[in-house]
C-alpha positions, 0 to 999 in steps of 0.5 A, spaced: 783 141 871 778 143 876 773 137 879 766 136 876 767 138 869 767 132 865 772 133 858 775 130 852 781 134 852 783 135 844 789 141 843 792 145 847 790 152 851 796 154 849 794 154 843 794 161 839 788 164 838 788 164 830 791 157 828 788 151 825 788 144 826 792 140 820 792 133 822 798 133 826 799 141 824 796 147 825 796 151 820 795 159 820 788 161 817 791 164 812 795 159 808 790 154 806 789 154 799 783 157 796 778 152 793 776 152 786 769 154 783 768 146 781 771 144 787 766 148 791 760 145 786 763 138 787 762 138 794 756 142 794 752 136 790 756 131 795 753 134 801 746 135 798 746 127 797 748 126 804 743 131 806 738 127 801 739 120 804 737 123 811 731 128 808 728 122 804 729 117 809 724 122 814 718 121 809 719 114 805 718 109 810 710 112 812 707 109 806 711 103 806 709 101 813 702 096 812 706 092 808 712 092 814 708 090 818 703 085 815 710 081 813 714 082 820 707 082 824 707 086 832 702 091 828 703 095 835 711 097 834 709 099 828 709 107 829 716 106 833 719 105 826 718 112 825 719 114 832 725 110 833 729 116 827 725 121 830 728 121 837 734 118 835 736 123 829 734 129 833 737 127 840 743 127 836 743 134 832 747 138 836 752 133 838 754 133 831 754 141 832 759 140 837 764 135 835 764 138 828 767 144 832 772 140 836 774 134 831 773 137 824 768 137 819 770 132 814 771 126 819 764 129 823 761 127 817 763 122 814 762 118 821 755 120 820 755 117 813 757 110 815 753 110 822 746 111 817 749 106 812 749 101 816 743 103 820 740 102 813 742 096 811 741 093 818 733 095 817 734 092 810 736 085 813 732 086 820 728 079 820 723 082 826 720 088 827 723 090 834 730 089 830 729 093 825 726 098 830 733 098 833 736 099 827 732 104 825 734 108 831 741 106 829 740 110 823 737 116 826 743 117 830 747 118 822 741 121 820 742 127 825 748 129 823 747 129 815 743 135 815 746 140 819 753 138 817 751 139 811 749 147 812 755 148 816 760 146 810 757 150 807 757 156 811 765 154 810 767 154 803 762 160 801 761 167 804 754 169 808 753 173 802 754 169 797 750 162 801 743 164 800 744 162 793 746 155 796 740 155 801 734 154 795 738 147 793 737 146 801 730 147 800 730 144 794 732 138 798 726 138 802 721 138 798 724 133 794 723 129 799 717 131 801 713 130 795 718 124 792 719 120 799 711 117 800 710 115 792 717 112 792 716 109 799 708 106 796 711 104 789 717 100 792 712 096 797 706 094 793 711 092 785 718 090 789 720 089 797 719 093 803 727 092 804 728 096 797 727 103 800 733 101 805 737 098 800 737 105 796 741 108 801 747 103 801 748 106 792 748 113 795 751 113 802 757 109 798 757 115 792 756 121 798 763 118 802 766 117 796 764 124 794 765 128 800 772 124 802 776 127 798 775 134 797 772 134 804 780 135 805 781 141 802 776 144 806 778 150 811 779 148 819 777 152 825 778 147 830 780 149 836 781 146 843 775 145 847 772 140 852 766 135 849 761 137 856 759 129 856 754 130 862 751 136 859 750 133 852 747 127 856 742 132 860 740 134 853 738 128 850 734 125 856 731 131 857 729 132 849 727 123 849 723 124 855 718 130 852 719 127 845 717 121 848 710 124 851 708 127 845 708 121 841 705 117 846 699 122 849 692 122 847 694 114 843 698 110 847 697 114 853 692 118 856 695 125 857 693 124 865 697 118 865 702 116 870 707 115 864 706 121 860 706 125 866 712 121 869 716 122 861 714 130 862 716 131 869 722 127 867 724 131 862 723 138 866 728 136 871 733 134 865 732 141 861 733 144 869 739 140 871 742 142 863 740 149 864 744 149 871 750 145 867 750 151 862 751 156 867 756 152 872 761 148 865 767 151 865 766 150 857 758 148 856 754 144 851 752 150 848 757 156 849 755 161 853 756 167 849 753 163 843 746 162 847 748 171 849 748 172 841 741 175 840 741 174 832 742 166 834 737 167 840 731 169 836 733 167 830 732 160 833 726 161 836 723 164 828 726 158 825 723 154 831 716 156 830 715 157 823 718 150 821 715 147 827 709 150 823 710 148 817 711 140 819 705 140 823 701 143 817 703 138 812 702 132 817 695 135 818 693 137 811 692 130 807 687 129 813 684 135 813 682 135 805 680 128 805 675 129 810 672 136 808 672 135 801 672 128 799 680 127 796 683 120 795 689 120 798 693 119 792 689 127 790 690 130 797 697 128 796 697 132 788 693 138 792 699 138 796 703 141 791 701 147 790 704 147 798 710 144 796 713 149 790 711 155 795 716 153 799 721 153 794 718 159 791 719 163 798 726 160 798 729 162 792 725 169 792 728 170 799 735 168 797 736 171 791 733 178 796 737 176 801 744 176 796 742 182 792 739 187 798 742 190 805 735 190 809 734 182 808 729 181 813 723 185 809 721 180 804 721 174 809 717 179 814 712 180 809 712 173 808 710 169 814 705 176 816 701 172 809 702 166 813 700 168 817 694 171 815 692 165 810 692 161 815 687 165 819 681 165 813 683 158 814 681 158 821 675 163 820 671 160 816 666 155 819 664 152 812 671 151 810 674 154 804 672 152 797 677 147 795 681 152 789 681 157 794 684 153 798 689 152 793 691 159 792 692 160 799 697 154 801 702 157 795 701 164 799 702 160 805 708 156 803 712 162 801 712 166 807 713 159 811 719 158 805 722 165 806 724 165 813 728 157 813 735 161 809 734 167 812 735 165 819 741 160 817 745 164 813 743 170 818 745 166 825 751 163 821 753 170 819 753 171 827 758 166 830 766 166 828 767 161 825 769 155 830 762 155 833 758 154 826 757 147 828 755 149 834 750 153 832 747 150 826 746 144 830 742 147 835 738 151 830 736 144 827 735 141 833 730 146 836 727 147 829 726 138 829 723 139 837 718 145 835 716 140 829 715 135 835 711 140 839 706 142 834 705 136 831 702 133 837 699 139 839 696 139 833 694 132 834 692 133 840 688 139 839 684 135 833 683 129 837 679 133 841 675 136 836 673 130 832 670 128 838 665 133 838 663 132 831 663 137 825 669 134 822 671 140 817 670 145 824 674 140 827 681 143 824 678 151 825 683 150 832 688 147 828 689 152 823 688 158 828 694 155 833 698 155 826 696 162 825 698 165 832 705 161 831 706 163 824 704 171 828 709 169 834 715 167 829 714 174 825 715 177 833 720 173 835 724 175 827 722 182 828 726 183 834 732 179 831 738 184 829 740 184 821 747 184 821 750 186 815 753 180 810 760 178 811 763 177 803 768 174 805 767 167 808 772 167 814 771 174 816 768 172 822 775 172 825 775 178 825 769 179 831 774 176 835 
């Protein structure tokens, strides 16, 4: 093994090109046995509640966040429990990819399961703030692999053609959590105890295992024998940590001028340098090189990259925006929210449904995020700001464009890799649509900072929304020059690519 590549050696090279690891076995593709429609819904509905613990957890913890720190005191530390996840789950995102390429996908998941559960029940017991801080992170680094292991499964058990049926579950996941996290969060805090949001995770964390334990078995393999580029994921995760770290901390903890925030930023661009040398020079890179040359999975992460990031940073954004220019409650702004909400799914489900049916799949979600894009322009245009129910009409108009393009970049990229790169490719499709919601949630932040303090509060969020309008045009540039590759109806054609 030539000198300087650093490994896990997990199979032979000798290896035939087509065979499978069965445990101790390889296995020819074609022996396995085919699932069952009831197996195939049975793990569905396992995954989904994995991926349920790790979406919920991103969202129930901010209402419930006063009351943990009035109990467990150092008010200060108190966003670095959201922090602390956030970084760690997104650092982590498209290891989960890589090993569930090397290891396989049950032994990933589950591995991931037991990491967040026991992260949960660590937050649960922690008796300070800086514990649960460390268990929160603890945490994340289960919650990163929940979500696009989840996806990758199941891109194993259904066809490209079939799949964007299951991507509006997917959807539905989200939105469920967006919209259930903060009540939930709030109610249990105020009537129970803060600790009850973490204990919930244990019930369903030991239901998800036992779910997916077994009928995970039955799941077709594509292991095959790679080396686990340890210095380039290590390259990867201090160059994502520094530059999220930055974000967080400029403009409030930091000026953004700062020695800390300008040493974070110089720091992570030296790290993602050395990571894209380490791409170029690896004997087997972090990322394959012939996965990062693949245009559907190039543009089809920087669409997904731009609208989601969007999406995450409107939706932070929003409730603030309806209580200072019309007035709301917080708990009205979180009902005008919505409207915002269903659009998503409704976007989801009407480019699934015209993904599965039609060979030009790329039309309805172009129209899609053109409408975004256009709707939060009149967003941004109006001096006065919008009436308060056109506004309500054009955030579902919004949502569903945002909505569209979220399955039809993950079924179009899973489409396009062979099957033992799924996981590699799916998982850095999730971590640069987490890192774009980082970037545009402190861009946003940073460019409302700014404006608030030259008065007007409702003008102050013009820029906002522009910056949103342009993202959403850039996605539609970036999803336009993405190739639209016919839909394998098989779920292991992509052997065939070879």
């Amino acid at each position: 093994m030539a000198a300087g590549v650093v490994g896990l050696r997990v199979a032979s090279r000798q290896e035939l090109p087509h065979e499978r690891l069965m445990g101790d076995k390889t296995t020819e593709s074609a022996g396995a046995a085919p699932l069952t429609h009831r197996e195939i819904l049975l793990i569905v509905i396992g995954i989904l509640l994995a991926m349920l613990l790790a979406a919920l957890d991103q969202t129930i913890v901010v209402t419930a966040m006063p009351t943990i720190g009035r109990e467990l005191g150092n008010v200060a530390y108190l966003p670095w429990v959201v922090t602390a996840y956030l970084l760690a789950s997104t650092a982590v995102t498209p290891l989960y990819g890589k090993v569930s390429d090397i290891v396989g996908r049950r032994k990933t998941l589950l591995f991931a399961i037991c990491v967040f559960t026991l992260g949960s029940v660590a937050c649960a017991l922690s008796p300070s703030m800086i514990v649960l801080i460390v268990s929160r992170a603890l945490q994340g680094l289960g919650g990163g692999g929940l979500i696009s292991l989840a996806q990758t499964i199941i891109a194993d058990i259904v066809s490209p053609r079939e799949r964007p049926r299951y991507q509006i579950y997917v959807a539905g996941v989200f939105v469920t959590s967006s919209v259930a996290g903060p009540l939930l969060g709030g109610v249990l805090a105020e009537h129970a105890h803060w600790s009850v949001i973490f204990w919930l995770n244990l019930p369903m964390g030991i239901m998800a295992f036992l779910m997916t334990n077994g009928l995970l078995k039955k799941l077709p393999r594509h292991e095959r024998p790679h080396q686990l580029d340890f210095l380039g994921a290590a390259l990867m995760v201090a160059a994502t940590v520094s530059l999220m770290l930055a974000l967080n901390w400029g403009g409030h903890q930091y000026g953004w001028t700062s020695s800390v925030i300008v040493g974070l930023l110089v720091l992570s661009v030296v790290a993602w340098v050395l990571f894209v040398l380490r791409l170029r020079t690896a004997l087997e890179p972090f990322i394959p090189t012939e996965v990062l040359r693949n245009e559907v999975v190039t543009y089809g992460v920087l669409t997904a990259t731009m609208a989601m990031g969007t999406f995450i940073g409107v939706t932070a954004y929003l409730p603030i925006y309806m209580e200072r220019a019309y007035g709301l409650s917080s708990s009205n702004s979180g009902l005008a929210l919505i409207p915002f909400m269903v659009g998503t799914v409704t976007g989801a489900t009407l480019a699934s449904r015209s993904m599965a049916s039609v060979a030009h799949y790329k039309r309805w979600p172009m129209v899609g995020l053109g409408i975004a894009a256009l709707g939060l322009g009149v967003i941004a245009l109006m001096p006065a700001g919008v009436p308060l129910w056109a506004l309500e009409v054009l955030l579902p108009c919004i949502s569903i464009g945002l909505g569209s393009i979220l399955p039809t970049t993950t079924v179009a990229i899973q489409n396009a890799v062979l099957p033992h790169q799924m996981g590699t490719a799916t998982g850095t499709m999730n971590f640069f649509r987490s890192l774009g919601g980082a970037l545009l949630v402190a861009g946003f932040g940073a460019i409302l900072f700014v404006q608030l303090q030259e008065g007007n509060e409702v003008s102050a969020f013009r820029p906002v929304f522009g910056v949103a309008a342009a993202a959403m045009a850039l996605a539609l540039a970036f999803f336009w020059h993405m190739p639209e590759k016919p839909l394998r109806s098989k779920v292991h054609g992509a052997e065939a690519m070879e």
